[in-house]
Rosetta silent file (secondary structure, phi, psi, omega in degrees, C-alpha in Angstrom):
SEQUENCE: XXXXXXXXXXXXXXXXXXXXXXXXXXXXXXXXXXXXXXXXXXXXXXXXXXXXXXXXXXXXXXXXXXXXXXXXXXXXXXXXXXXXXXXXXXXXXXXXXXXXXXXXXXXXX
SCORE:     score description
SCORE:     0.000 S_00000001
   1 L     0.000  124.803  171.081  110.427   93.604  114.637 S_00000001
   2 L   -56.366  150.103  164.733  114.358   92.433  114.472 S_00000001
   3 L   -98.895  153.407 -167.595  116.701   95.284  114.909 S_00000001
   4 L   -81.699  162.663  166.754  119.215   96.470  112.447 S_00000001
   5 L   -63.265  125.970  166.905  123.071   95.972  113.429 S_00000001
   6 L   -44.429  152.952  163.045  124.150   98.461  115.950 S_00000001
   7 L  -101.932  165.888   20.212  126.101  101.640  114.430 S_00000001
   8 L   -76.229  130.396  157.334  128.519  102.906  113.695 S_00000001
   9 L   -62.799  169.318  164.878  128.599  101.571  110.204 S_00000001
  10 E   175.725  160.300 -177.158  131.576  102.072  107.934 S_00000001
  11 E   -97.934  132.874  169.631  132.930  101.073  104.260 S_00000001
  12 E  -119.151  136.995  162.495  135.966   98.721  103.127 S_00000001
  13 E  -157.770  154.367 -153.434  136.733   98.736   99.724 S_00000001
  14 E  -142.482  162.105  176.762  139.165   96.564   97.718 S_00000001
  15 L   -88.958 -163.604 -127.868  139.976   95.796   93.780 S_00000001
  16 L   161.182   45.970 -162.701  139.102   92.643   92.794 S_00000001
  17 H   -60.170  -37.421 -165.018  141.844   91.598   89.528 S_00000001
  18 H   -68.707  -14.751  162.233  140.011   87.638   89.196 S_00000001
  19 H  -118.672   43.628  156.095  137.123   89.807   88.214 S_00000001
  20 L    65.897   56.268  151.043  139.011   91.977   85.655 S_00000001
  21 L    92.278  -17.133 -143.504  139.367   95.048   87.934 S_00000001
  22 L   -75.455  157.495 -139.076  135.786   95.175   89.292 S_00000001
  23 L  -128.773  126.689  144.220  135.745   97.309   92.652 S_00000001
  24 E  -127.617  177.548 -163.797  133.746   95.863   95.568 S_00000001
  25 E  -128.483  150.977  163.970  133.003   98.314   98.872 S_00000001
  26 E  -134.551  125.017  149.328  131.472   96.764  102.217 S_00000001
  27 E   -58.990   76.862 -170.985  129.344   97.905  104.582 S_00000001
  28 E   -91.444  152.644  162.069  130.761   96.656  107.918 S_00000001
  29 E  -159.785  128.989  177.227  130.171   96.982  111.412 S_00000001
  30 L    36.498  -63.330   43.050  132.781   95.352  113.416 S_00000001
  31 L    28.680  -38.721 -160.941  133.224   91.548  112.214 S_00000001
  32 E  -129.421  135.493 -157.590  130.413   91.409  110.469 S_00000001
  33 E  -116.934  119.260  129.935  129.592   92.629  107.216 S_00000001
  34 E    16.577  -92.816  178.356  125.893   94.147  106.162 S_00000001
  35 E  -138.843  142.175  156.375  126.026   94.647  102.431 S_00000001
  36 E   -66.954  150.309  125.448  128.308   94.055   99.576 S_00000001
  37 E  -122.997  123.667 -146.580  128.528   96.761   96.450 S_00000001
  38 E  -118.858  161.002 -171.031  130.050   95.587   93.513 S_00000001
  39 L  -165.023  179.181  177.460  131.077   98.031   90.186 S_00000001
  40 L   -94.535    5.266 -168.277  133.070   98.178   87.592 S_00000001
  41 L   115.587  -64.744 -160.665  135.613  100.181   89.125 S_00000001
  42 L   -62.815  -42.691 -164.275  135.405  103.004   86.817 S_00000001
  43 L   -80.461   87.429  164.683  133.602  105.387   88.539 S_00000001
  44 L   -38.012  -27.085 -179.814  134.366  106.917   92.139 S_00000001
  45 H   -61.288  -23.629  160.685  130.810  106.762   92.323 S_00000001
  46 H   -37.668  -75.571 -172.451  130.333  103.093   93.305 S_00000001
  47 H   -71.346  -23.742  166.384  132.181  103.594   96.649 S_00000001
  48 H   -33.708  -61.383  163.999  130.413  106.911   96.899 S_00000001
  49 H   -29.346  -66.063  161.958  127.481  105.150   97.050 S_00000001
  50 H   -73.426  -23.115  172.962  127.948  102.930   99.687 S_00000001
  51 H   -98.663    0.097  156.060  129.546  105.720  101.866 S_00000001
  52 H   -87.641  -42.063  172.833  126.004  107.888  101.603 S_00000001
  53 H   -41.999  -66.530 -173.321  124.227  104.725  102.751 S_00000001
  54 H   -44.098  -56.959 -153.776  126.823  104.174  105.738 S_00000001
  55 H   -53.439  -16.088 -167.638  126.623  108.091  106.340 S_00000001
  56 H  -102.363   -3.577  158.559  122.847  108.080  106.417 S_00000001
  57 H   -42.616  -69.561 -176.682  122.456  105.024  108.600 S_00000001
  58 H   -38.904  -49.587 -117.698  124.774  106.535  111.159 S_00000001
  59 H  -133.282  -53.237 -172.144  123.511  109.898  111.334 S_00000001
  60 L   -37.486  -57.743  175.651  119.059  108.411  111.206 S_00000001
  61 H   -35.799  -52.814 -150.374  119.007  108.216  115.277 S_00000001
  62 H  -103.016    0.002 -178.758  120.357  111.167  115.994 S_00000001
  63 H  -118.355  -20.923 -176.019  118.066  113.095  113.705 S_00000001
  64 H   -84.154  -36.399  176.086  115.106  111.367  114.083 S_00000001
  65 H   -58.106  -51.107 -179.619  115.756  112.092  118.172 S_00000001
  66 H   -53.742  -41.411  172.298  116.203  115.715  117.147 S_00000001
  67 H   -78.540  -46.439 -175.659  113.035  116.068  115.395 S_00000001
  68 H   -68.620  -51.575 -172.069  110.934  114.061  117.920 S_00000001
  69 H   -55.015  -66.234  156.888  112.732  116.397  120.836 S_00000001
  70 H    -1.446  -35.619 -136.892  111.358  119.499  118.337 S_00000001
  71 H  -115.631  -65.436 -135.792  108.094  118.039  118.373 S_00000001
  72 H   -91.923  -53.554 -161.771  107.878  117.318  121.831 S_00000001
  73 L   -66.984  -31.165  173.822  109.049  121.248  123.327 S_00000001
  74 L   -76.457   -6.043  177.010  106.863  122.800  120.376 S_00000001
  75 L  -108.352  104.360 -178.077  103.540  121.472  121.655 S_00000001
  76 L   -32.618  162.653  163.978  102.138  123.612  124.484 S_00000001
  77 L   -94.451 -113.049 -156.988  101.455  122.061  127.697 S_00000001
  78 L  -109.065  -27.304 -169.937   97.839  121.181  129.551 S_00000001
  79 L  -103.717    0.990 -167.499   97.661  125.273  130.126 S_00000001
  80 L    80.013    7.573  158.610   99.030  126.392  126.617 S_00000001
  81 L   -59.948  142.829  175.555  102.214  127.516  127.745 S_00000001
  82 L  -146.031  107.540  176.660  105.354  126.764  125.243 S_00000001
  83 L   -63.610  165.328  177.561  108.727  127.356  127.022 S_00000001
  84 L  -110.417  -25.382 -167.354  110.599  129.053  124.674 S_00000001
  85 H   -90.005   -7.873  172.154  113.989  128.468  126.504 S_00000001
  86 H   -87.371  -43.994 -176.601  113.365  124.718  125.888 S_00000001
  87 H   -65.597  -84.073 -165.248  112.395  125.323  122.030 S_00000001
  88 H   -57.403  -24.235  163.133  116.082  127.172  121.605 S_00000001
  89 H   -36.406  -44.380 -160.543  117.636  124.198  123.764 S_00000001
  90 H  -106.086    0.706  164.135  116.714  121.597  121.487 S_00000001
  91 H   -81.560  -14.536  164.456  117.115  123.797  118.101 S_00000001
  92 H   -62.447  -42.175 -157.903  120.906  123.972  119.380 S_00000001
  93 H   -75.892  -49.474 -171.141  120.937  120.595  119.597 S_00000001
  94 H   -54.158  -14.357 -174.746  118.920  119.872  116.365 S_00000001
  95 H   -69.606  -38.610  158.569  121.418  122.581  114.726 S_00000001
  96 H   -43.388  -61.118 -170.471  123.990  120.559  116.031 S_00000001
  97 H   -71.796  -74.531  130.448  123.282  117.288  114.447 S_00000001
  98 H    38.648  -88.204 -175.729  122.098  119.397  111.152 S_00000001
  99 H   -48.699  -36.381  177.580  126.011  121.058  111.335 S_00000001
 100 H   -50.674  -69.288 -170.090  127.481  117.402  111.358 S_00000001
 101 H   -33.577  -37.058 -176.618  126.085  116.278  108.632 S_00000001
 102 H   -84.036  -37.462  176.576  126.940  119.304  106.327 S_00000001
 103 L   -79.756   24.515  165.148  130.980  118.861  107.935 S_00000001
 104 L   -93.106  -29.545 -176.435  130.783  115.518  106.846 S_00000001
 105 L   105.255   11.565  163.089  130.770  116.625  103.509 S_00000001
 106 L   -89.311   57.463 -176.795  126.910  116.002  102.977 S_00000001
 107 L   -66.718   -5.917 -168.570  125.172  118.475  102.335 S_00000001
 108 L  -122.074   25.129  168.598  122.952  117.288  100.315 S_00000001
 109 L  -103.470    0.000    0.000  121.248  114.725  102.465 S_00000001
């Protein structure tokens, strides 16, 4: 399977007057740019849009690692033992990622 373009991601966005106003936002990473979204403009939501994509791009790694660590500390071992001091290690961390995401302003991803 090809791999996606390393992150960080991020958004440019520019007017657009030869097409009567219309707003477009890009999805960049460094040089090279990902996806166009084009709008009318009117709306903050357009670039909105495109900056919940970027944020949830960014942010997929570090959460899916969080969950997998979760996973991994929560399943006894060969004797049925479950440290527990491992289990709050990696709920700091997942707590951690968790807390970006809401001081990102997203709370509602």
């Amino acid at each position: 399977m090809t791999k996606h373009t390393p992150t960080p991601w991020w958004t440019e966005s520019e007017r657009r007057p030869e097409k009567h106003g219309d707003q477009k936002t890009t999805i960049t990473q460094k040089d090279f740019d990902i996806a166009s979204c084009f709008g009318t403009g009117e709306t903050a939501e357009d670039g909105a849009n495109a900056a919940h994509i970027v944020h949830c791009v960014n942010l997929h790694d570090e959460l899916v690692a969080a969950l997998e660590n979760l996973v991994a500390v929560s399943e006894p071992d060969e004797t049925g033992f479950v440290c527990t001091s491992d289990v709050e290690r990696v709920l700091d961390e997942a707590r951690g990622v968790l807390y970006k995401n809401k001081a990102e302003g997203n709370s509602n991803v």
